[in-house]
C-alpha positions as CSV (number, residue, x, y, z in Angstrom):
1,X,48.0,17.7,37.7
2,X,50.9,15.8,37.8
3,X,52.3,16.4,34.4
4,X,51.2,20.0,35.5
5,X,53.9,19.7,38.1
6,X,56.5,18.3,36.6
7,X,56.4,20.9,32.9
8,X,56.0,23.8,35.1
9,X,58.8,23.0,38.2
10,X,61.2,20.7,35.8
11,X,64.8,22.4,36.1
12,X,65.5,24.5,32.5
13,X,68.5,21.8,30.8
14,X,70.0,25.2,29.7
15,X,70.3,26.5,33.3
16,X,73.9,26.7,34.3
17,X,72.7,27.8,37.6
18,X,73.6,24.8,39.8
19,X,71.9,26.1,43.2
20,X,68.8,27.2,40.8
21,X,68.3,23.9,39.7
22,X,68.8,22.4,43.3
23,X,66.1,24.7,44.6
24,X,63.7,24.1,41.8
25,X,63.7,20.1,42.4
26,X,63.0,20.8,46.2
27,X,60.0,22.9,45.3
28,X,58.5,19.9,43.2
29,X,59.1,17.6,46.3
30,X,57.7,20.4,48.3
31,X,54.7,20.6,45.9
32,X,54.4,16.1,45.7
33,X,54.0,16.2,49.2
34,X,51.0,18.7,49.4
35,X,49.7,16.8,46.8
36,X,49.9,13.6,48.6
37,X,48.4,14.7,51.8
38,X,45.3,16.2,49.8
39,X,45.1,12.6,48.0
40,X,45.2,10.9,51.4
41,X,42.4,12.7,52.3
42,X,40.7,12.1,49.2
43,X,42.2,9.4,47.4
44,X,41.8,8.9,43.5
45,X,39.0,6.0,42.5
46,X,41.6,4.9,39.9
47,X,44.1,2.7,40.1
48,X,45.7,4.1,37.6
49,X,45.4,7.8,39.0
50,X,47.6,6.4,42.4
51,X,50.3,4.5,40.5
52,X,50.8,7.4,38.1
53,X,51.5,9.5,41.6
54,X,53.2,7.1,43.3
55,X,56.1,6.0,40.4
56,X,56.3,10.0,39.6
57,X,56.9,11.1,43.3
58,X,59.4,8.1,43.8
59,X,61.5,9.4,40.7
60,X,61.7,12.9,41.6
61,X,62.9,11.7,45.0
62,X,65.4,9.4,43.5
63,X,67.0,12.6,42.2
64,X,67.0,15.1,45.0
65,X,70.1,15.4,47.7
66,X,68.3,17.3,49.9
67,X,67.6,14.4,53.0
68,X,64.9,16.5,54.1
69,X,62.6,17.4,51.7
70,X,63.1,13.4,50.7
71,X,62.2,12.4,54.1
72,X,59.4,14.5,54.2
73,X,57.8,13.2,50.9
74,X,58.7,9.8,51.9
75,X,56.2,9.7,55.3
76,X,53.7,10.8,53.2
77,X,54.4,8.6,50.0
78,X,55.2,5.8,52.1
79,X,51.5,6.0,54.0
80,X,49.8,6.7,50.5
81,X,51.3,3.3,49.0
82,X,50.8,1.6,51.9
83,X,46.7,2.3,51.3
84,X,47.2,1.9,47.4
85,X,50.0,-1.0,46.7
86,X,50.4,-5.1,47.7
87,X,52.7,-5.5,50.5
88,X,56.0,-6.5,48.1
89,X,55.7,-3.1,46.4
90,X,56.0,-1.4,49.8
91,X,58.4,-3.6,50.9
92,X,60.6,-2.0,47.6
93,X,59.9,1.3,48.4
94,X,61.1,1.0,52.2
95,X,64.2,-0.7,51.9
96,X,64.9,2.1,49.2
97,X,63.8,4.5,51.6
98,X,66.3,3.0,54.4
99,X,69.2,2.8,51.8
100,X,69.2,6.3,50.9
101,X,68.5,7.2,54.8
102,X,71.9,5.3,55.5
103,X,73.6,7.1,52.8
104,X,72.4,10.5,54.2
105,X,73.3,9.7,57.8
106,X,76.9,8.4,57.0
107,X,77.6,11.9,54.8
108,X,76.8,13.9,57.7
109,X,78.0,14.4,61.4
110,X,74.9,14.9,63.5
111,X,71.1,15.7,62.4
112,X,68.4,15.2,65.2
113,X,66.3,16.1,62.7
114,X,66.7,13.6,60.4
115,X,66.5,10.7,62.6
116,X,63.2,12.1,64.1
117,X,61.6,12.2,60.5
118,X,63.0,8.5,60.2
119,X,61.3,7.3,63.3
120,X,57.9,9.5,62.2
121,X,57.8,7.9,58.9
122,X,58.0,4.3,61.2
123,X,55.8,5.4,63.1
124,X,53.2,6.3,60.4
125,X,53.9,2.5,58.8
126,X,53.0,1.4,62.3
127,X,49.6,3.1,62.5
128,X,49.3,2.4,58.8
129,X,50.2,-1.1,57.8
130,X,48.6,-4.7,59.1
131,X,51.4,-6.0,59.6
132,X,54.3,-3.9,60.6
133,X,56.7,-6.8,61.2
134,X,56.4,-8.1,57.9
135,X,56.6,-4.8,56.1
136,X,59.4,-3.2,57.8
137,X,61.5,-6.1,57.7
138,X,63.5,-6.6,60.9
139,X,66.3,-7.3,59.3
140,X,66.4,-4.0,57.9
141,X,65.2,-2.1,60.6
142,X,67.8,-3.9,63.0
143,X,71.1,-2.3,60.8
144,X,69.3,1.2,60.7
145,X,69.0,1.5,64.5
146,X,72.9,1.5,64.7
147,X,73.1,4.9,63.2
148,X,70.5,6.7,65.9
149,X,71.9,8.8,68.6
150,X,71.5,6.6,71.9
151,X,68.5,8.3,73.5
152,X,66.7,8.0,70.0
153,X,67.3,4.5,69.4
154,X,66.1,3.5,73.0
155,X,62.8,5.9,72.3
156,X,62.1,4.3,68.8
157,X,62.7,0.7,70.2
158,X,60.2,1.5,73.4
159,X,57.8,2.3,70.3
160,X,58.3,-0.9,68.3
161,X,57.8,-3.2,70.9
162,X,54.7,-0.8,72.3
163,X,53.5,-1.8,69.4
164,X,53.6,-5.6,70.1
165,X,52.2,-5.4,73.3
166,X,49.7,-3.8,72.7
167,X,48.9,-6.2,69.5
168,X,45.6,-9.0,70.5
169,X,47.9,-11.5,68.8
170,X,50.2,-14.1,70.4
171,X,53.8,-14.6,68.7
172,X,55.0,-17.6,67.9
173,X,56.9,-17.3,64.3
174,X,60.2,-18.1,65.6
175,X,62.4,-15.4,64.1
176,X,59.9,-12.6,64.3
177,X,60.3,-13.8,68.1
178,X,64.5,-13.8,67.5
179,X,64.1,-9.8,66.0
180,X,61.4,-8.1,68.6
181,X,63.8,-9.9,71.8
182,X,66.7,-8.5,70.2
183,X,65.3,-5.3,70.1
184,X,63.9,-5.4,73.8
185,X,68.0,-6.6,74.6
186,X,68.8,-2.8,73.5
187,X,66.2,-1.4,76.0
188,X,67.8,-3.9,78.5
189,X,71.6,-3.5,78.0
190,X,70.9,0.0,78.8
191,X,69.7,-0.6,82.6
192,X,72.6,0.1,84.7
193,X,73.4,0.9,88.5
194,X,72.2,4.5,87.3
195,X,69.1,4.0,85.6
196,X,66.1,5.5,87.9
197,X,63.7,2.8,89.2
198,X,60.9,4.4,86.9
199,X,63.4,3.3,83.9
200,X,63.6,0.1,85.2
201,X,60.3,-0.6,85.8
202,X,59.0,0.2,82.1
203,X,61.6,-1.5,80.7
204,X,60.4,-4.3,82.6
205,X,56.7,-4.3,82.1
206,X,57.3,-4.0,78.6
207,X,59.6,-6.9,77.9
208,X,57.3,-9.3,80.8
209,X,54.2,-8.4,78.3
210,X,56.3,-9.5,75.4
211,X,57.1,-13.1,77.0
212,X,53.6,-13.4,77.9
213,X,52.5,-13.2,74.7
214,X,54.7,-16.1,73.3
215,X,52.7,-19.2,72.2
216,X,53.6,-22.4,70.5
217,X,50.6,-24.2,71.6
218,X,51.0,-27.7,72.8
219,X,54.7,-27.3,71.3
220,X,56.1,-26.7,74.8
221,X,59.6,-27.8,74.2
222,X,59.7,-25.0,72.3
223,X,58.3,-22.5,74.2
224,X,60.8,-23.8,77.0
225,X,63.0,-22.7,74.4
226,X,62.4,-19.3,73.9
227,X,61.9,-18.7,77.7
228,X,65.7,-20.4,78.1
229,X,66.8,-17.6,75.5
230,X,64.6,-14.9,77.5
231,X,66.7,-15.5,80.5
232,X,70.2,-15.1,79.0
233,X,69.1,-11.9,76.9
234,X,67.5,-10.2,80.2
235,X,68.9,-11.3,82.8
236,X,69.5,-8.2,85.4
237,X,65.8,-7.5,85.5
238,X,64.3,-9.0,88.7
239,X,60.7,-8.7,86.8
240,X,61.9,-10.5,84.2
241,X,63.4,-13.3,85.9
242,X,60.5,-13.9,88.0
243,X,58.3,-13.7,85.2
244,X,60.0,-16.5,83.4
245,X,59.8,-18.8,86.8
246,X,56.6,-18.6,86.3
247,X,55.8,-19.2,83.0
248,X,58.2,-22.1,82.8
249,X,56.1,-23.6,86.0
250,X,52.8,-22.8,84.2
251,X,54.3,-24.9,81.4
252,X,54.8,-27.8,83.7
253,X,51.5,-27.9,84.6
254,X,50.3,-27.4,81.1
255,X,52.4,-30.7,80.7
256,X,50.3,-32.5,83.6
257,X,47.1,-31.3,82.2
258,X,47.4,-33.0,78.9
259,X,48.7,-36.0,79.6
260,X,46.1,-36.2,82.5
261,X,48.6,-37.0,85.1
262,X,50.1,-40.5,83.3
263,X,53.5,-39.4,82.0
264,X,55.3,-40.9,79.5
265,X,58.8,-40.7,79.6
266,X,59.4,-37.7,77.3
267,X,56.7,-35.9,79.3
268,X,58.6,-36.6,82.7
269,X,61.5,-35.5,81.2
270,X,60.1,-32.2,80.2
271,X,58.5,-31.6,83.5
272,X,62.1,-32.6,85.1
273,X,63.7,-30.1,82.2
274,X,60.9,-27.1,83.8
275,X,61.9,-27.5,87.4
276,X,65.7,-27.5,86.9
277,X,65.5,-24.2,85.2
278,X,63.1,-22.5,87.7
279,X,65.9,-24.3,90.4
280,X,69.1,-22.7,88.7
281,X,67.2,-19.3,87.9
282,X,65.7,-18.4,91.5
283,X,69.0,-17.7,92.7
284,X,69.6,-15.2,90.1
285,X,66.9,-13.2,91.7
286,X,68.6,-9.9,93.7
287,X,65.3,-10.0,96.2
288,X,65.6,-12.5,98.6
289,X,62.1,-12.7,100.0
290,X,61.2,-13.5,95.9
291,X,63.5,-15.9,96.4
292,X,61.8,-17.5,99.0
């Protein structure tokens, strides 16, 4: 079928028709994705059969300048290899997927479009994958939100980090950590004297759910840590900050617990370390009777 496809669409070499030849590669990117949606449903028992797909879909988009009939073929190849491939393969196919989507965003002025397809085909790896974090690669993902219109990025960001919270799994890899907080900082730097109370409140719950889910086990210096760099990042939501208080005092009595009340003197200085911070945060609270 798929040599079908590509004998029967392939642009004549003797065509000097430009636009012809234009519209004839669309139509076999039209036709690949149809193709991959019926295989999605029904996927080949070969391996063989999905590779051959997959490598002939990617080279026909490889050639096309239309962003999006490549977009679309890409939401759909991108969710077909994710079922068929190992995880480094994918990881090829979406940083090449990203590249292109940069060069197509900087060679034109505005596409809602576009941007929507991008943060569909994230979506899909989201739903799709085991591990979106590792797939997607924050790095990556981190350079590509600087080219979505503001309301997008802020929509696609609620989305990631939805998708952590609502994760069983605690986090504690350190720079996975780093990238999802410096996500939930965009959601934050966008809360200003404006922003509804409804605004502020979702941002809120969503960024108190991801510090509750940090977890370094009986490292508690380093959780102390990452709730020290939690404060700076969000620190004009109320929630936030009283969230933190009390996950740092938590951690104090953590320290207590398993050193059965005789402290050594790292222990005492950690407890000493927990109080000071919930001492010079409080203030920062704008509700007095929290406060108190």
């Amino acid at each position: 079928m798929i040599n079908s496809i590509s004998s029967d669409f392939a642009p004549n070499p003797a065509e000097k028709d430009e636009q012809k030849k234009t519209k004839l590669a669309d139509d076999q990117l039209l036709l690949i994705k149809e193709l991959g949606l019926a295989l999605l449903r029904a996927p080949p028992k070969k391996n063989k059969s999905k590779l051959d797909f997959i490598n002939f879909g990617w080279e026909r988009m490889g050639a096309t300048k239309n962003p999006d009939r490549y977009m679309d073929c890409s939401i759909v190849l991108i969710e077909f290899s994710i079922k068929s491939l190992n995880q480094s393969s994918v990881q090829v196919f979406i940083k090449e997927i990203f590249k292109r989507f940069q060069d197509f965003a900087l060679s034109m002025s505005s596409n809602d479009a576009l941007f929507k397809k991008l943060e569909f085909l994230l979506a899909k790896v989201m739903m799709t994958s085991n591990d979106f974090s590792e797939l997607i690669g924050f790095e990556n993902l981190l350079g590509l939100l600087n080219y979505f219109p503001q309301n997008m990025k802020q929509t696609l960001c609620e989305k990631m980090l939805g998708f952590y919270c609502s994760s069983s799994e605690k986090l504690s890899d350190g720079f996975l950590i780093h990238s999802i907080f410096q996500v939930a900082k965009t959601l934050h730097d966008k809360i200003d004297f404006m922003s509804e109370q409804k605004e502020i409140d979702r941002v809120s719950d969503i960024i108190v759910q991801l510090i509750k889910k940090v977890d370094h086990g009986k490292d508690l210096d380093k959780t102390l840590n990452v709730y020290t760099d939690a404060r700076g990042l969000f620190i004009n939501l109320d929630k936030v900050t009283e969230c933190l208080c009390n996950k740092v005092i938590s951690l104090a009595v953590q320290c207590h617990a398993l050193c059965k009340g005789k402290h050594t003197q790292k222990t005492q200085t950690f407890v000493k370390a927990c109080i000071a911070y919930v001492h010079i945060t409080i203030p920062t609270l704008e509700s007095v009777p929290k406060q108190i």
